[in-house]
ZAMARGU-364532 format. One line per field, with one value per residue (C-alpha): residue number from 1; x, y, z; chain. Coordinates in nm, 3 decimals, decimal comma. Example, Ala and Ser with C-alpha at 12.3 -4.5 7.8 and 13.67 -1.06 7.14 Angstrom:
! ZAMARGU-364532
resi: (1 / 2)
c1: (1,230 / 1,367)
c2: (-0,450 / -0,106)
c3: (0,780 / 0,714)
chain: (A / A)
***
This chain:
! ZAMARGU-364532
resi: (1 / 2 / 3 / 4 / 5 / 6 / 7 / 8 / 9 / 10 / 11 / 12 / 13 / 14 / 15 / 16 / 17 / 18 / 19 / 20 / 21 / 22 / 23 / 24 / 25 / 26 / 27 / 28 / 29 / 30 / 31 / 32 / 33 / 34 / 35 / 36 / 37 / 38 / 39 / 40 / 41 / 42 / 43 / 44 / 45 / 46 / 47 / 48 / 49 / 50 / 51 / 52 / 53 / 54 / 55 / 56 / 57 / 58 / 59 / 60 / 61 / 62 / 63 / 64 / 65 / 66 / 67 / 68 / 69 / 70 / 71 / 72 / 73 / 74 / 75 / 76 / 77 / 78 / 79 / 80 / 81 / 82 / 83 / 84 / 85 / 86 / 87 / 88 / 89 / 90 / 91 / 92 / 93 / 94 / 95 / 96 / 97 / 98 / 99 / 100 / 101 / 102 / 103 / 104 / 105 / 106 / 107 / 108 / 109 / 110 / 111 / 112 / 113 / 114 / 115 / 116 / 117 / 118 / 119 / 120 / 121 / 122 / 123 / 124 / 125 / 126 / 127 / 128 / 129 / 130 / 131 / 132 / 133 / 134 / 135 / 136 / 137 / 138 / 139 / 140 / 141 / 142 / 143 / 144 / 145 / 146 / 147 / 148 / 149 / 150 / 151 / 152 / 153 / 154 / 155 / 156 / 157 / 158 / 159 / 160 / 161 / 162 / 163 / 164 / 165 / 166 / 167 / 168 / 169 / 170 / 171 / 172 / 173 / 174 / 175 / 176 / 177 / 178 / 179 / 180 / 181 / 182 / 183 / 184 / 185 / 186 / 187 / 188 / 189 / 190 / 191 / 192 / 193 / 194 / 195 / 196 / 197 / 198 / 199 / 200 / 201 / 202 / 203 / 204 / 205 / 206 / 207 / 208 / 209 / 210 / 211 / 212)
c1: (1,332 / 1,127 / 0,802 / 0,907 / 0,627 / 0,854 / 0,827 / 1,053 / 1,241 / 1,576 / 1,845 / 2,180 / 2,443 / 2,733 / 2,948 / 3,308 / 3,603 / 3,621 / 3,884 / 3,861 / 3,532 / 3,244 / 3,044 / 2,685 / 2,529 / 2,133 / 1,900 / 1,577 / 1,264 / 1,268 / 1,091 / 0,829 / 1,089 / 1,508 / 1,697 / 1,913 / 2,288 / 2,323 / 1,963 / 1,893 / 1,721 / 1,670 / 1,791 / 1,706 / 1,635 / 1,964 / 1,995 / 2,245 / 2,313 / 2,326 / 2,673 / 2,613 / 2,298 / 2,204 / 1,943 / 1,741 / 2,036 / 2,210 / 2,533 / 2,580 / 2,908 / 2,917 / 3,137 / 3,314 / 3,096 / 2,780 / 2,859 / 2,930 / 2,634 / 2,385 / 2,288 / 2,384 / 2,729 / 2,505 / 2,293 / 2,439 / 2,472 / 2,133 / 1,947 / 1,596 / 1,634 / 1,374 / 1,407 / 1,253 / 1,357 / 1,341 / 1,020 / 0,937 / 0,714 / 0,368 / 0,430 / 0,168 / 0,307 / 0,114 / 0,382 / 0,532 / 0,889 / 1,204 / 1,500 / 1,731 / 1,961 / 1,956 / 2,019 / 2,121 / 2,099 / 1,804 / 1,767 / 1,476 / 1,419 / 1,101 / 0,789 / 0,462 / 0,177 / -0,141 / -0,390 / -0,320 / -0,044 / 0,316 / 0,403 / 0,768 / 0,952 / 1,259 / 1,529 / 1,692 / 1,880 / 1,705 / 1,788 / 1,549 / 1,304 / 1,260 / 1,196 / 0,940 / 0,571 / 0,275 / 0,101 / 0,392 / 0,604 / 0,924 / 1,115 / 1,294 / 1,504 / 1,310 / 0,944 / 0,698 / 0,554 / 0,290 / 0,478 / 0,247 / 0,415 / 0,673 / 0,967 / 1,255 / 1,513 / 1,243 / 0,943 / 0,664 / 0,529 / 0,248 / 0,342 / -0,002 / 0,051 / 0,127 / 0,420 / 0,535 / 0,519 / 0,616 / 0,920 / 1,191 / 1,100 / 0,930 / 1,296 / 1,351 / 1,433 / 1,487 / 1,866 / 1,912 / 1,981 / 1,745 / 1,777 / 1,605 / 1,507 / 1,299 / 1,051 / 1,213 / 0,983 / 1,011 / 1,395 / 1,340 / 1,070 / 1,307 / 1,615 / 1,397 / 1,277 / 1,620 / 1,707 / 1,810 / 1,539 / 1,226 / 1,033 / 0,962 / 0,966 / 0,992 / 1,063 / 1,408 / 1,438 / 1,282 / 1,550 / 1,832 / 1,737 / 1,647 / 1,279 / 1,212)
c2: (2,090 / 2,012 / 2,121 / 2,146 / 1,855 / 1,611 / 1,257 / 1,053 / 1,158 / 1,013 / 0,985 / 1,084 / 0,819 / 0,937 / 1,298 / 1,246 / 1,364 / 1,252 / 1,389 / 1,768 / 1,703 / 1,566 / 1,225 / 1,194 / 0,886 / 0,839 / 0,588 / 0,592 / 0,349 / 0,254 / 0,396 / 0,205 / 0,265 / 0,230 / 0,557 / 0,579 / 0,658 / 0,996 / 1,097 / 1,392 / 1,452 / 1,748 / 1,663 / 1,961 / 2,176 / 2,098 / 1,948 / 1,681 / 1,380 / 1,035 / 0,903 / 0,534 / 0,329 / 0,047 / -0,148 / 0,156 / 0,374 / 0,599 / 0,868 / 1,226 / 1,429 / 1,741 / 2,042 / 2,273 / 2,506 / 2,342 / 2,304 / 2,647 / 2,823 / 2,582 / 2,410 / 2,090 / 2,143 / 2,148 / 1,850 / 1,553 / 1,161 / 1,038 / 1,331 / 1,375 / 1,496 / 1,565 / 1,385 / 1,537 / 1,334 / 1,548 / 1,635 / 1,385 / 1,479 / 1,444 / 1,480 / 1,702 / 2,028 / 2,068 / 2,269 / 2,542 / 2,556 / 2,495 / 2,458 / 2,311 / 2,539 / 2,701 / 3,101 / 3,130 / 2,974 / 3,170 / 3,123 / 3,016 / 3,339 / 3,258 / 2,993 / 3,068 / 2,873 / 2,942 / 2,691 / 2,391 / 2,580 / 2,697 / 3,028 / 3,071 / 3,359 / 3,312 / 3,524 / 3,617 / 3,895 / 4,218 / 4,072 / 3,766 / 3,965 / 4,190 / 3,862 / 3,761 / 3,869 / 3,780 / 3,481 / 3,395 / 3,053 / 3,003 / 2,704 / 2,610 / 2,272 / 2,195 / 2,210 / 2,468 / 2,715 / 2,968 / 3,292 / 3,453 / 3,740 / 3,943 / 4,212 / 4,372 / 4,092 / 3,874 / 3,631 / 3,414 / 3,062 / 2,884 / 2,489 / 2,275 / 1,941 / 1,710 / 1,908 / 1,924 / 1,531 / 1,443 / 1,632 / 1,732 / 2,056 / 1,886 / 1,905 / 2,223 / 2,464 / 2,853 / 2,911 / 2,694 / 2,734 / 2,674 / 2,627 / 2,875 / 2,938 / 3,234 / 3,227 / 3,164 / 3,400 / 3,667 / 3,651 / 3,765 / 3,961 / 4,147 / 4,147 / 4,358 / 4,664 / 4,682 / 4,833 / 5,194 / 5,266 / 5,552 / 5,347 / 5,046 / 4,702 / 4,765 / 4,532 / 4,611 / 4,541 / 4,236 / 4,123 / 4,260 / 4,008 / 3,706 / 3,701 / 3,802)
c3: (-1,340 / -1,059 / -0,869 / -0,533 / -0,403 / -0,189 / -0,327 / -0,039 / 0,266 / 0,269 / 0,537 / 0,504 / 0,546 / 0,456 / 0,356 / 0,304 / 0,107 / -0,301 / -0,454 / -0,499 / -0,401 / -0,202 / -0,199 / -0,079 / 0,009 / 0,119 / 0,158 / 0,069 / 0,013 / -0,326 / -0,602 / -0,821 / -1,085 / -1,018 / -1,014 / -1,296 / -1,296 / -1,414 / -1,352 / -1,141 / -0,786 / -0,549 / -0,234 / 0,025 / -0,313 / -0,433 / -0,780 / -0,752 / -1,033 / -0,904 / -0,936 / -0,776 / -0,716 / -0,463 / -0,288 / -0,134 / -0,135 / -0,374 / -0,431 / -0,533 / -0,633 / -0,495 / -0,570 / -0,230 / -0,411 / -0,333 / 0,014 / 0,072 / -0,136 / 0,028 / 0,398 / 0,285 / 0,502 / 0,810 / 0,738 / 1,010 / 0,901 / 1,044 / 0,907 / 0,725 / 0,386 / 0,089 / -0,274 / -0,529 / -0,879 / -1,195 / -1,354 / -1,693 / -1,950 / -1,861 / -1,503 / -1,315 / -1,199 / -0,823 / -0,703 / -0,874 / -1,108 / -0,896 / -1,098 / -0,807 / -0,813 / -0,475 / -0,454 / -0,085 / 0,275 / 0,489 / 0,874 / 0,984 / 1,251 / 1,416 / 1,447 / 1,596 / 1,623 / 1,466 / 1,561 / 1,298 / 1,121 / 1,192 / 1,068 / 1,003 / 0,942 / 0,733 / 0,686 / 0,354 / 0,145 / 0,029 / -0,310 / -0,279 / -0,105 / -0,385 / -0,610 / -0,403 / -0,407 / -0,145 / -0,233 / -0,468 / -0,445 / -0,242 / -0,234 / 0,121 / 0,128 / -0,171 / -0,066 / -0,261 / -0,012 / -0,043 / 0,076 / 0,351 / 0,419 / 0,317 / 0,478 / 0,325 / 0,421 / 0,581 / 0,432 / 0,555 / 0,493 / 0,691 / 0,717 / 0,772 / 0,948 / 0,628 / 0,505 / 0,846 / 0,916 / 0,555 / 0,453 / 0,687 / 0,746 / 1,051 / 1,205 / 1,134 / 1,448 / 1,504 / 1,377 / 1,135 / 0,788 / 0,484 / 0,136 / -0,055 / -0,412 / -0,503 / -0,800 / -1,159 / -1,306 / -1,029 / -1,097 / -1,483 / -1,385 / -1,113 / -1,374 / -1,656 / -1,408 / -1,294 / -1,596 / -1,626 / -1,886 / -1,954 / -2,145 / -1,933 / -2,064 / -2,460 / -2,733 / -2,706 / -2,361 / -2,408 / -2,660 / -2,477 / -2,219 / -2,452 / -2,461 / -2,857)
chain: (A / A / A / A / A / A / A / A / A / A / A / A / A / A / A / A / A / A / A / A / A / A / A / A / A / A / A / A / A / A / A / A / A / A / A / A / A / A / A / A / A / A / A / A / A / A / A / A / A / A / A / A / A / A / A / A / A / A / A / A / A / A / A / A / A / A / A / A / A / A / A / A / A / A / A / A / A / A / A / A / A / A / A / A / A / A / A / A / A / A / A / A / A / A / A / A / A / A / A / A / A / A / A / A / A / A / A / A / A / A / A / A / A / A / A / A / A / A / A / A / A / A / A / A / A / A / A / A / A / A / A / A / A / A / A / A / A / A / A / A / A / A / A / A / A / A / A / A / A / A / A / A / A / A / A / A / A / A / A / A / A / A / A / A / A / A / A / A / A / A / A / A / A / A / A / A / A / A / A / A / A / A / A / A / A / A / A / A / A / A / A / A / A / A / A / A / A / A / A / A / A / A / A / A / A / A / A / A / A / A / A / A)
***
């Protein structure tokens, strides 16, 4: 799990071919404390586990799944990417619950400026906009955002300087593609009063669904 608060932006090095798969490699200032082999980290929202490590530098394994369900495919060697590593017990929780696993690539529509802020307008399925509430959490390329407003395939985030200059949402521009991961409880939330049902959420419900 993670909170979606950007510890490092890395750059990406390399994509190529491995096997039936993909290899990742970033760089990255070091943390206090090594990555691990087999230890995860969000890189643009996208839980990957750390295959190799180096001096500053690390790989991921990556499915042809992952490329195609997320904007990872788009990213360019020389690119800004966020690192999130996974959450350890104790950690503080500033951001909100991100799990990593990214539910679809948005488009980043529209930015207007609002004095200090950016307003962005991101595009997205009805299905994610329905998950989503105003003044609820959004994840996009890993980052916890405040959502600002909200349409039925459309949401909002405002972006104050710092997030701007310290992730890479700072290189962000109208068309391209996001990462985005709506709120784990709005998802269950979302699931439950889609249910054909008179009696609202009941006990039963709530067991059919694996909460009792």
């Amino acid at each position: 799990m993670f909170t979606g608060l950007v510890q490092k932006v890395g750059v990406l090095k390399r994509l190529s071919r491995n096997g039936d798969g993909w290899s990742l490699t970033l760089a990255h200032e070091p943390w206090p404390d090594a990555l691990e082999l087999g230890e995860s980290v969000a890189v643009q929202g996208a839980c990957l586990t750390v295959t190799s490590v180096g001096d500053g530098v690390f790989t991921a394994d990556l499915l042809d799944e992952t490329l195609r369900r997320t904007a990872l495919r788009e990213v360019g060697e020389g690119a800004r990417v966020n690192l999130e590593r996974a959450l350890a017990v104790g950690d503080r929780l500033g951001g909100h619950v991100v799990s990593g696993h990214v539910d679809e690539c948005g488009t980043l529509a529209e930015i207007e400026d609002r004095g200090r802020d950016v307003a962005w307008r991101v595009g997205c399925s009805a299905g994610l906009a329905r998950q989503t509430v105003m003044k609820g959490s959004v994840a996009i390329d890993g980052v916890s955002l405040t959502v600002s407003d909200l349409g039925d395939d459309w949401l909002e985030v405002n972006l104050i300087p710092h997030t701007l200059s310290s992730t890479s949402l700072g290189d962000r521009r109208v068309g391209d593609a996001l990462n985005l991961e709506g709120d784990l409880l709005g998802k269950y939330v979302a699931r439950l009063l889609g249910k054909e049902t008179r009696g609202g959420v009941t006990e039963q419900l709530l067991a059919e669904n694996g909460f009792v």
